[in-house]
Every structure is written in C-alpha cells, then in structure tokens.
BATORZA-726062 format. One record per residue: x, y, z of N, C-alpha, C in turn. Coordinates in steps of 0.02 Angstrom, whole numbers, padded with zeros to 5 digits, always signed. Each point is the difference from the previous one (the first is absolute). Example, Ala and Ser with C-alpha at 12.3 -4.5 7.8 and 13.67 -1.06 7.14 Angstrom:
<rs>
+00660-00284+00390-00045+00059+00000+00045+00060+00000-00018+00053-00036+00042+00059+00003-00039+00055+00037
</rs>
This chain:
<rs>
-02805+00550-00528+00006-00037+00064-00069-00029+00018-00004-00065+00002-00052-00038+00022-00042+00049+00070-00069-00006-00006-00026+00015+00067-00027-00042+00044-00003-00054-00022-00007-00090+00027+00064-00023+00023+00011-00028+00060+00065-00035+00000-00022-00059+00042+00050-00061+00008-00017-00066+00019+00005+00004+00067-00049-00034+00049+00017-00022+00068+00047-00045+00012+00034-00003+00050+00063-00044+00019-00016-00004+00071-00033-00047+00016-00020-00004+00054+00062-00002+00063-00008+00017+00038+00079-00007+00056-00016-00077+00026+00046-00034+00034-00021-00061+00026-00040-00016+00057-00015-00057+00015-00057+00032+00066+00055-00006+00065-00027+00006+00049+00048+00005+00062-00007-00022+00041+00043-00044+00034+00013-00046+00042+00016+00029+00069-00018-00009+00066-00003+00028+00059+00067-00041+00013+00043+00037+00035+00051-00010+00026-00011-00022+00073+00020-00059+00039-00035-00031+00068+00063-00011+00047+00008-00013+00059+00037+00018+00061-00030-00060+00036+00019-00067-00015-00040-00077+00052+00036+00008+00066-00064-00005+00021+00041+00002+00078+00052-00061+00004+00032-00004+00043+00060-00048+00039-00020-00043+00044-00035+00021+00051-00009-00033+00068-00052+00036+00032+00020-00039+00068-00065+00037+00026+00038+00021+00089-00039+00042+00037-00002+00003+00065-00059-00004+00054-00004-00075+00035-00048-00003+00022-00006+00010+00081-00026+00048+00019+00003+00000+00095-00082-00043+00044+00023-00036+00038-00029-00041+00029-00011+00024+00082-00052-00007+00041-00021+00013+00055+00042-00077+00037+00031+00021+00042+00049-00041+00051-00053-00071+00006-00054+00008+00020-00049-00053+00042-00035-00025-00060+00021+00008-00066-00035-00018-00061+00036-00086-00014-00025-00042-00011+00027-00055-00013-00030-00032-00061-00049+00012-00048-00027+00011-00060-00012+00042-00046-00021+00002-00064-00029+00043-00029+00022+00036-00024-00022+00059-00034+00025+00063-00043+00040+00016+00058+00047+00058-00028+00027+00039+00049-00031+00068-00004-00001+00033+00067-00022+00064+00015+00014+00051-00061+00035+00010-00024+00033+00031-00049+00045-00012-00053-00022-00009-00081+00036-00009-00042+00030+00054-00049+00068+00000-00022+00017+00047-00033+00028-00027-00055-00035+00012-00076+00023-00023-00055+00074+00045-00010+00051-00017-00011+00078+00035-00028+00024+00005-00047-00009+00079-00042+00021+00002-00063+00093+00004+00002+00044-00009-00037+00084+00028-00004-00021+00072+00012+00040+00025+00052+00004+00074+00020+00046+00058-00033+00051-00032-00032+00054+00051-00036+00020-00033-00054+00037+00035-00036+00018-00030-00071+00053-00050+00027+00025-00005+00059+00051-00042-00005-00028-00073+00039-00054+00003-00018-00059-00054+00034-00005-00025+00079+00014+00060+00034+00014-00009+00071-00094-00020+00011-00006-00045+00031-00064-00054+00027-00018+00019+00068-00060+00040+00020-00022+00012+00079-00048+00049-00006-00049+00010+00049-00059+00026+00008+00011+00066+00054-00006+00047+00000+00036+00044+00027-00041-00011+00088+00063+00011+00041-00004-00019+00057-00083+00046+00035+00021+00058-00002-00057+00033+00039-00080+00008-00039+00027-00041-00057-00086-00014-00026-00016-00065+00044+00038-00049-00014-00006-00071+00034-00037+00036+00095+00058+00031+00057-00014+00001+00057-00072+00050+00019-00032+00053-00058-00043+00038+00008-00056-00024-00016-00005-00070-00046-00065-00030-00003+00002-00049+00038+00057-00039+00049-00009-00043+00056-00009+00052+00056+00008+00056+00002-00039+00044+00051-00087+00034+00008-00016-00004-00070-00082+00013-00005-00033-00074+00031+00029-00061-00050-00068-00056+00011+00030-00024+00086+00060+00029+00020-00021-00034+00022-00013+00053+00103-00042+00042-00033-00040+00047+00028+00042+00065+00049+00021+00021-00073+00077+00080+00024+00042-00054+00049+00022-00035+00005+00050-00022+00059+00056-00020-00066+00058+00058+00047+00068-00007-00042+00029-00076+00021+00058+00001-00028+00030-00070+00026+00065-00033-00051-00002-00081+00008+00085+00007-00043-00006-00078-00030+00014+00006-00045+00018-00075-00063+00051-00044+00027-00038-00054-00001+00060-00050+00014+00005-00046-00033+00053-00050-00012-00007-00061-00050-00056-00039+00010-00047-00034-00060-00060-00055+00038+00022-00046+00008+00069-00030+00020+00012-00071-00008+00046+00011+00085+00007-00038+00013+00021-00014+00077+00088-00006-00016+00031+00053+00057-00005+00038+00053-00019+00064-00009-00059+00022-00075-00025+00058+00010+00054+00081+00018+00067-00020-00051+00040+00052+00026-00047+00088-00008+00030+00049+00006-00039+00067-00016+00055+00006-00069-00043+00030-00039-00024+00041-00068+00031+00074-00008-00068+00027+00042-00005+00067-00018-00053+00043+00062+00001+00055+00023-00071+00029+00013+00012+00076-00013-00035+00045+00033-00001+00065-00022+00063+00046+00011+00055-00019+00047+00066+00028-00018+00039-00029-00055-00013-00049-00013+00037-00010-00071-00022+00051-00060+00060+00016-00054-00026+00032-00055-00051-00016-00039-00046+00038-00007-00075+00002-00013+00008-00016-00080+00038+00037-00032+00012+00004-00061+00053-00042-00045+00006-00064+00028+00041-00064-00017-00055-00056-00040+00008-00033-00011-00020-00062-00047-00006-00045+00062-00032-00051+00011-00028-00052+00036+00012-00046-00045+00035-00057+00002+00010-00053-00045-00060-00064+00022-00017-00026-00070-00042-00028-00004+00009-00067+00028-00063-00010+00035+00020-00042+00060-00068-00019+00047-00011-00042+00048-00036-00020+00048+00016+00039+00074-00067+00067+00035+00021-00011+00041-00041+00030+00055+00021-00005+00050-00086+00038+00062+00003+00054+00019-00046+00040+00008+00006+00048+00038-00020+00000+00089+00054+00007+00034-00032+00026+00073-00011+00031+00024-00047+00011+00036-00031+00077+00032+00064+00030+00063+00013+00043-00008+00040+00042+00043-00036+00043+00062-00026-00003+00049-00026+00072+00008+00056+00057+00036-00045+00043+00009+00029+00071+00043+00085-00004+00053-00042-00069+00049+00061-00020+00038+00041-00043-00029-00003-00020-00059+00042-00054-00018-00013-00062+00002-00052-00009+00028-00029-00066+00023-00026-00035-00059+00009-00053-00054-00004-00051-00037-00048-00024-00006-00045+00004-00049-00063-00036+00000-00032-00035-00075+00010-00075+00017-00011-00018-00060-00061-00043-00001-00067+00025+00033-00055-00025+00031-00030+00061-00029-00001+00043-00045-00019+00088-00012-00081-00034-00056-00050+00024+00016-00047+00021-00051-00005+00013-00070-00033-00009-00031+00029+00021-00091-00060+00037-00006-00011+00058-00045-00039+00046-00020-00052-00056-00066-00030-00003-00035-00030-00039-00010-00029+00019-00081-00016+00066-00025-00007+00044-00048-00008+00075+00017-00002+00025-00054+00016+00085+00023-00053+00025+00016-00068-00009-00002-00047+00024+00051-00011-00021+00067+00034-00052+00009+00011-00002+00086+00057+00028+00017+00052+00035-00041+00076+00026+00029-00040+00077+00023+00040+00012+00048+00002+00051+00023+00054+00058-00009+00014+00052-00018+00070+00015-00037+00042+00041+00071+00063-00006+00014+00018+00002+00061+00029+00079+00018-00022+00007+00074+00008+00106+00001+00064+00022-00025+00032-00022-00039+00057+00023-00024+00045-00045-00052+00005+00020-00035+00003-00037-00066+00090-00005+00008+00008-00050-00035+00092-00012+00030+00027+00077-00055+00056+00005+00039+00050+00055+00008+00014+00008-00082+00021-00065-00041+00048+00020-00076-00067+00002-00047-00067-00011+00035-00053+00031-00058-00008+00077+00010+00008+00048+00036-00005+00058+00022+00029+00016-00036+00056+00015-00045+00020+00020-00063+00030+00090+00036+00020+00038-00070-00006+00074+00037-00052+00012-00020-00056+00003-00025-00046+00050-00038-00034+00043+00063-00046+00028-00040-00021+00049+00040-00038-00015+00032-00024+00045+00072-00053-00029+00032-00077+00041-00010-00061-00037+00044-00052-00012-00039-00016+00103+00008+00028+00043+00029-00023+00069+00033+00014+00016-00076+00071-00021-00010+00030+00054-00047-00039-00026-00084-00018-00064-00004-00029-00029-00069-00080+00027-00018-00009+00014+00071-00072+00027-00003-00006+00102-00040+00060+00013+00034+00007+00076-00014+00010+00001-00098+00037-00013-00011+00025-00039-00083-00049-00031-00056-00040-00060+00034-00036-00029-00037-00050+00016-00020-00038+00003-00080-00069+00034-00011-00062-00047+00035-00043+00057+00017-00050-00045+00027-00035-00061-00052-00046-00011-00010-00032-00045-00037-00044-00047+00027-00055+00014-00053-00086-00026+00041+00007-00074+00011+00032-00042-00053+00004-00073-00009-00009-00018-00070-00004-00069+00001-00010-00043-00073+00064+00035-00047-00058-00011-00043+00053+00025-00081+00052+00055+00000-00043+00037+00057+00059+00062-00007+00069-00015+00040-00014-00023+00060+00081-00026+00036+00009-00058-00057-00012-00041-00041+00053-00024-00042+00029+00011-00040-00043+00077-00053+00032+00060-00033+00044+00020+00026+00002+00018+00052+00050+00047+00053+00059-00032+00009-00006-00079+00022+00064-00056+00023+00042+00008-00088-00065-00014-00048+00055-00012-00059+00042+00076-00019-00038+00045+00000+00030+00062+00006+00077+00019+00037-00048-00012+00061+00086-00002+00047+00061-00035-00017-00014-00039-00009+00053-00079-00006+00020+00003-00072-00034+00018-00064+00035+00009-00051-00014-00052-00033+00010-00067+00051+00038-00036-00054+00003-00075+00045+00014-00053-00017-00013-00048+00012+00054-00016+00077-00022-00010+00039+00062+00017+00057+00042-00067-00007-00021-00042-00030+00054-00082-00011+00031+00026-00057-00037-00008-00063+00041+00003-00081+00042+00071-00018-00067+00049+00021+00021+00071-00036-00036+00012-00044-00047-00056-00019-00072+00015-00064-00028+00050+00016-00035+00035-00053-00015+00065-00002-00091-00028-00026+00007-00043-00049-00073-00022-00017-00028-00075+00062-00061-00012-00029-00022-00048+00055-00011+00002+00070-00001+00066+00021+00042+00014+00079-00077-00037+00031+00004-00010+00062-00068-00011+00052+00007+00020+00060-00042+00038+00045+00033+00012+00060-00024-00074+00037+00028-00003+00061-00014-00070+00047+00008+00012+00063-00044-00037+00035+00015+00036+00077+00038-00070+00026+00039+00041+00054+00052-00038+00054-00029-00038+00036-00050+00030+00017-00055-00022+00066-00056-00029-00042-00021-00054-00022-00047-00017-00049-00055+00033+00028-00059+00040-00051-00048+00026+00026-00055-00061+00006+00001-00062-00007-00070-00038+00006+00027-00018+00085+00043+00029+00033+00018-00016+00042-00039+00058+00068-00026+00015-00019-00050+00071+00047-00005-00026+00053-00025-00049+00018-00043-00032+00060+00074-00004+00052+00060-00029-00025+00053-00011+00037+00022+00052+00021+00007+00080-00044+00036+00063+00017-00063+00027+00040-00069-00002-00017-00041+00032+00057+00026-00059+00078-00001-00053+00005+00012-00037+00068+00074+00035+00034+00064+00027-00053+00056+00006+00022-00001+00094+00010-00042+00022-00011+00020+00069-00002+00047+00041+00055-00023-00032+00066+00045+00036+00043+00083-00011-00021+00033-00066-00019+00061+00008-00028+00015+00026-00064-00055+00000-00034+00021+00052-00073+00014+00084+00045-00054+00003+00032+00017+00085+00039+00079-00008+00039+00032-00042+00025+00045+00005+00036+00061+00009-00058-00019-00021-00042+00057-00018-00066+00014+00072-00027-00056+00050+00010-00003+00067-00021-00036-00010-00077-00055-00032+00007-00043-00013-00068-00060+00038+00020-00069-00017-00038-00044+00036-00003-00059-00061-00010-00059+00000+00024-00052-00028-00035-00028-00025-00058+00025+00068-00049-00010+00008-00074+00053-00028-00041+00066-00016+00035+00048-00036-00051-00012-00018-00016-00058-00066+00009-00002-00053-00068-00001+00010-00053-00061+00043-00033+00024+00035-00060+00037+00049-00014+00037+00028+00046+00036+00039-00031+00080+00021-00033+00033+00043-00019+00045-00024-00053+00063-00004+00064-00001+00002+00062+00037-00020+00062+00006-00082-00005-00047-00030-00037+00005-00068-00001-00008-00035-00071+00007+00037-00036+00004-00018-00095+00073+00003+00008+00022-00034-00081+00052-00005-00005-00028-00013-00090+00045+00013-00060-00042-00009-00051+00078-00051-00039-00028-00059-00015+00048-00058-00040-00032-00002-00057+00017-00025-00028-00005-00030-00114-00071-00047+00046-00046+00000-00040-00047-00035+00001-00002-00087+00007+00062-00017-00029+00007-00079+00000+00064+00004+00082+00004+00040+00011+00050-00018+00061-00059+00019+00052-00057+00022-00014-00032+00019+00077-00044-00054-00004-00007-00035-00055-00042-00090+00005+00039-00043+00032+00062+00020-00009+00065-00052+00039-00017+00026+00069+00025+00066+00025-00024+00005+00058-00032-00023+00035-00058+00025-00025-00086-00027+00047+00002-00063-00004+00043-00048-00054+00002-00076+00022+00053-00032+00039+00027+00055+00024+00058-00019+00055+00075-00034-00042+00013+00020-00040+00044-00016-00051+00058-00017+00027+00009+00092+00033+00062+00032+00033-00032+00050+00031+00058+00022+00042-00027+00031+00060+00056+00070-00014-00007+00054+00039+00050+00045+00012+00023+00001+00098+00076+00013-00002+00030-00009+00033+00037+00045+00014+00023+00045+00073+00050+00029-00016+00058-00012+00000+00052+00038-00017+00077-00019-00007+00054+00062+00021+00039-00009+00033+00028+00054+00040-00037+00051+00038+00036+00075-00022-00031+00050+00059-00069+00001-00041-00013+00019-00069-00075+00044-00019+00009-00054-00059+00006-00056-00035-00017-00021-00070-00054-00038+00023-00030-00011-00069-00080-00056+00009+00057-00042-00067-00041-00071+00022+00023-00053-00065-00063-00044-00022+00035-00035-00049-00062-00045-00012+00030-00066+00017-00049-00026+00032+00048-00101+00018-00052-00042-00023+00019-00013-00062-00061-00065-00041+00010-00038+00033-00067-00051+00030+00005-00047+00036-00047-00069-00006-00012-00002-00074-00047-00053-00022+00033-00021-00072+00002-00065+00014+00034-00061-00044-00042+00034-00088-00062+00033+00012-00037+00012-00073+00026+00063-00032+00027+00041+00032+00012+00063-00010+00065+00013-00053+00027-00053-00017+00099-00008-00019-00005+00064-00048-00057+00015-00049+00011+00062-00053+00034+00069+00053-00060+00011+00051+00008+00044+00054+00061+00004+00029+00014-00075+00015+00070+00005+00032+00053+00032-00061+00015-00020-00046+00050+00006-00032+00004+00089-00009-00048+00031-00016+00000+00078+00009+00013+00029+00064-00032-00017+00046-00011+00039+00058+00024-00024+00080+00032-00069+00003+00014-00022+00071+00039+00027+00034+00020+00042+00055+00019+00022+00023+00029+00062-00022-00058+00025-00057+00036+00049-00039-00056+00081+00057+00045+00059-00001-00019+00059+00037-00063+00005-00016-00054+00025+00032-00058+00023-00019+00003+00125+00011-00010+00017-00048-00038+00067+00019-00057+00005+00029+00006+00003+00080-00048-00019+00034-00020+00099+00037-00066-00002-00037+00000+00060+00025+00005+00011+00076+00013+00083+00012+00012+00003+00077-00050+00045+00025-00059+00015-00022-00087-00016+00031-00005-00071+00052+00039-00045-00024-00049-00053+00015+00010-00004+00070-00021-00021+00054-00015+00002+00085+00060-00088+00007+00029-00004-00004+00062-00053+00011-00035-00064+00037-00050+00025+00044-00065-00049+00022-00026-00030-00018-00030+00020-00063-00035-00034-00040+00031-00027-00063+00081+00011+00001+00038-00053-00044+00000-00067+00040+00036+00020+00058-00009-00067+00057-00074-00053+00000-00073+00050+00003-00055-00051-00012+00000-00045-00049+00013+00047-00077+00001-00064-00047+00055-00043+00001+00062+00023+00042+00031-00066-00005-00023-00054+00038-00028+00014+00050-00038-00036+00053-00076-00065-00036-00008+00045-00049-00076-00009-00030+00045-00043-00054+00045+00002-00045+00036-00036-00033+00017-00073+00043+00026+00024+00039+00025-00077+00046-00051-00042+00009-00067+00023+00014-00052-00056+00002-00033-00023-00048+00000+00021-00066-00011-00012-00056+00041-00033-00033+00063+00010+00011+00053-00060-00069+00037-00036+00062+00026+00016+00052+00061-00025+00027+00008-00051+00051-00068-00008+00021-00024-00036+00061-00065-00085-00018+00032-00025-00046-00042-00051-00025-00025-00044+00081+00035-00009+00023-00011-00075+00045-00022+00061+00050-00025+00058+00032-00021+00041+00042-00058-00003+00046-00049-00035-00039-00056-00017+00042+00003-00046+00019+00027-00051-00010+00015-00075+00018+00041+00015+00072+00043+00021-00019+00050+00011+00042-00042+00045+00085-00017+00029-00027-00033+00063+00062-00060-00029+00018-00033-00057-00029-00054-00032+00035+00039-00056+00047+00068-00025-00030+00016-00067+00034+00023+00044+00071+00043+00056-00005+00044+00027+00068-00040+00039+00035-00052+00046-00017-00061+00003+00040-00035-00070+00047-00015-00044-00047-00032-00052+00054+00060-00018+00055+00069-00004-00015+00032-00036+00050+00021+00039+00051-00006+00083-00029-00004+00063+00038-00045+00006+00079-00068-00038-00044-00048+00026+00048-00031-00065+00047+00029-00060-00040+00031-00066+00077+00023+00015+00034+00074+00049-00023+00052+00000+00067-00040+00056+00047-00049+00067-00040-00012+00043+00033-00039-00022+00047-00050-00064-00013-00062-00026+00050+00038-00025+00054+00056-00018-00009+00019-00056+00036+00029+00041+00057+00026+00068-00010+00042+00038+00045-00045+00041+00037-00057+00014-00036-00056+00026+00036-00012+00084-00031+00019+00039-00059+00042+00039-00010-00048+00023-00047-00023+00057+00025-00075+00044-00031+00043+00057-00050+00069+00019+00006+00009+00053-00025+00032-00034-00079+00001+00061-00028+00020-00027-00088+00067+00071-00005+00022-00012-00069+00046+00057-00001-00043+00081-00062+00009+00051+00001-00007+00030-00028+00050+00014-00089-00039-00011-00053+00043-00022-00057+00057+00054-00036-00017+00071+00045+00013+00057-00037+00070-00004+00040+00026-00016+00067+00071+00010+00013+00015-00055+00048-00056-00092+00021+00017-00034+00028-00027+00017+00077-00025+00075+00024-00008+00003+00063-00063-00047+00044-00012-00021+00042-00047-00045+00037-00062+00053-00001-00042-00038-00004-00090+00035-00006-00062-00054+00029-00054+00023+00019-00019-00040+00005-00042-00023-00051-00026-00060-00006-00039-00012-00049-00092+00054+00015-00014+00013-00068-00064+00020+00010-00001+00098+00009+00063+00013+00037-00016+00047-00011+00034+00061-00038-00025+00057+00028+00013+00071-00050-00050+00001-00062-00001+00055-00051-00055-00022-00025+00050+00021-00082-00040+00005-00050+00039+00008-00084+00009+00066-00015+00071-00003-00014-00009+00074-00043-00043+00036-00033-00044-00065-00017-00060+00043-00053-00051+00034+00044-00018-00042+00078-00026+00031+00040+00014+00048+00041+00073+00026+00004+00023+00047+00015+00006+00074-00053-00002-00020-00064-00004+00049-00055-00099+00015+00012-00038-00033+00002-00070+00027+00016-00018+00029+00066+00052-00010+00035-00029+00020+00067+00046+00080+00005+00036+00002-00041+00059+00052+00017-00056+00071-00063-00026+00063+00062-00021+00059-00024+00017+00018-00097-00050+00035-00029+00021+00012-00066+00043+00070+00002+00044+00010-00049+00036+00060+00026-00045+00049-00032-00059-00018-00047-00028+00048-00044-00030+00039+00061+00004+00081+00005-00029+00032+00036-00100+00003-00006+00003-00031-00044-00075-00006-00033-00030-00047+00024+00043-00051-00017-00011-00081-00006-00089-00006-00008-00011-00003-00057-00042+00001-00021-00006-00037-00075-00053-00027-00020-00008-00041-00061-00040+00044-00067-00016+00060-00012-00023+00040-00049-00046+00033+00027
</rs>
C-alpha cells in the first residue's frame, strides 16, 4: 500500500448571499429635503420571501434619535394615514415603504415640530428603557451573587469565552472574540451617564466586565462594531439578529432574523445602548442635516414665543436650560464607599 497518496483539492467556495429587496425610509414630518432621518436596508425575512423590517426595530430607533419620545408612523405622502405605533404588534414586518414618524407625548398631544438627537454622544439614554427590551433575565442583585469576580482585560474575555462556549450567532467553537455591548472607547459617554447606568441596576465597572461582553466568531464581531446588524428583541425573552446594511447579504443569508444565544448575565440595558449606539452609526444617514435644519426652525419659533425652557431628552419632561449639573459630577461628588478611601 502506497504511503504517498494524491491531493484532490475540494473546490473553492462560494458565499451564499441574501440581496436585499427594498428599503424603509422614515422621515421627520417638517423635513422637505434630503436624506431621511432613518434608513433601513431589507433583506427577504422567511423562506417564503415575506419583505418588511420588523416593526419594533423600525419604532425603537425613531424613539432614540429622536430624543426617547415614543410616537406613531404615518404614510409620507398626503393624507398621511397612520401605520403603526407602540400598540401595534411589535413583532410584525413593516412593509417597505416611505414614511414619518410623529411624536406622541404623555397626553396624547401630537407633535411633529419634535427635536432629533443628533449622534450617540449627545443622546442621553432614557430612565427606563422600553418595556419588550426588559426581557425575563435576571436582575442586577441576583447576577452579582452568581457571577465570578474578575480584575479586567484578558481575563473577563477568557471568562466571556469560557462562559458562552461558543459563538452566540453561529455556534463556532474556534475563532471566538469576546465584544462589548457598550463599546468600551465609549468611557467618556458612560462616565457622563452613570447616574442612569445606576438606575438600570448596573455598576461603574461594567464596561469591562463580562455583564457587558458577549463573545461572537471573530468575523461577526467586525460586522458588529461596523454596525452591520444589530440585535433586537423578539417576544417575551428571545434576542435576534436584524441585518440591516445593503453590504452584509453573506451575513444576511446565515443569520437575519435568525435567534441569537444571548447570554442571561447580560444587564438588558446595555443590549438597548448598543442598539441605540447602532442606530447612529448605520441607520440615520441624513441625521445631522436633519437635526441642524429642525433645531434652527426650533429655536426661531422658540425666540419668537419668548420661551427659555427646552425639553429634557431622557422622558421629554420641561427643564430649564443650563441647569442641574452631569452625572459625572454627581458620581465625584457622591462619598467613596471604601471605608479607607484612601490611595496606597
């Protein structure tokens, strides 16, 4: 028996792709040019090629930019019938289409004159994160009792890949990377927000820690961090993936709207930030345009009425301008719990 035998090379391999269809674009009411506030590239959603962008991804990123104020879709073309808003099923398809969002508030009162958030270091993230991201998992008392401590760096990403096994999109076992939810070059924003990370039942130290890792295949956490696709939830407790960029079609064809194993460490808060942090990165092309044009015509009508007060971005309430001071100055001013508090 020969101990040499011939190579037969296998063939090479061709990526299987998922082209998007269409698109869904939402427009600010008082917008009469330009990009729209929000674009959503649309891959086919089921094998039976049902076409739409799932509704409560669409109404939860017209609720961040355009500063936490819920509200409801209407046609962009005149008589502007209604769509959709947050009593409609969350978990339906949005057909691809042209259309606005209007601000709703508290009383019901209609407002399509509303502010736009502008990028994610001016968003403010709002005292209570909507209801169908709350998921069941556990809360932050009981994750703390459970979870191993860990100093930082290398070792919480040992630990994330440890925990997790395994690729929480594919199921890969090699390549793994951990990745944070909350991007860590993002410090400066979570030190300014800390008092609502504390209300969320988070900690200071989440950023690095495996409360805010999550560990994907190495080529899906480059997709990530480039805003590829986002995760979403879906019913009572699932996480999904919703590809949402025209470049991604390989991505799509594996993974669009396919379940994610989303560990249940993670603080449901800080799934909500990166979706938040996603929206201003892929979904919001025409955003600054837009929030510079309705700001200026904002703050005509405001001169003109005489009208010193502004709204607060975290739930819409009236404030005045100038004051209160930053979370971050409230985290320095607030006692150390170290009984020592002391530096060596």
């Amino acid at each position: 028996m020969p101990l040499l035998l011939p190579i037969t090379p296998r063939p090479a391999l061709t990526q299987p792709k998922l082209n998007t269809a269409a698109v869904v674009a939402v427009f600010h009411p008082r917008q009469v040019k330009g990009f729209p506030m929000l674009h959503f590239d649309i891959f086919p959603s089921t094998t039976d090629g049902a076409v739409g962008m799932p509704l409560g991804v669409v109404l939860d990123a017209c609720f961040v930019v355009a500063g936490n104020h819920r509200g409801k879709l209407v046609h962009n073309t005149s008589p502007h019938h209604f769509v959709a808003d947050y009593k409609s099923n969350q978990d339906t398809l949005l057909r691809p289409g042209y259309y606005n969002f209007v601000v709703v508030h508290e009383g019901g009162e209609l407002d399509d004159n509303y502010g736009l958030c502008a990028c994610f270091s001016a968003w403010t993230p709002p005292i209570a994160i909507p209801d169908r991201w709350k998921g069941e998992g556990k809360d932050a008392v009981t994750l703390a009792r459970e979870l191993p401590l860990m100093s930082g760096g290398s070792e919480v990403s040992a630990a994330v890949r440890t925990l997790d096994k395994s690729c929480i999109m594919s199921g890969a076992i090699s390549g793994v990377q951990a990745s944070h939810l909350v991007p860590e070059d993002e410090v400066d924003w979570w030190d300014d927000h800390y008092s609502e990370i504390k209300a969320y039942g988070g900690d200071d130290e989440d950023l690095t820690s495996i409360i805010n890792e999550v560990a994907p295949r190495a080529d899906l956490k480059m997709g990530l961090d480039q805003g590829l696709f986002l995760f979403a939830p879906y019913g009572l407790d699932k996480v999904i993936v919703v590809v949402i960029h025209a470049a991604a079609s390989d991505i799509a064809y594996k993974f669009h709207l396919r379940e994610v194993r989303f560990p249940a460490r993670i603080l449901r808060a800080y799934l909500f930030i990166r979706f938040a942090f996603t929206v201003f990165k892929s979904l919001a092309p025409g955003r600054r345009d837009t929030a510079d044009a309705i700001a200026e015509a904002r703050k005509r009508k405001s001169t003109s009425e005489g009208s010193e007060d502004a709204e607060d971005p975290r739930h819409g309430k009236r404030f005045k301008e100038g004051g209160g001071v930053t979370a971050r100055d409230e985290r320095k001013n607030t006692p150390s719990s170290d009984p020592d508090n002391g530096h060596g």
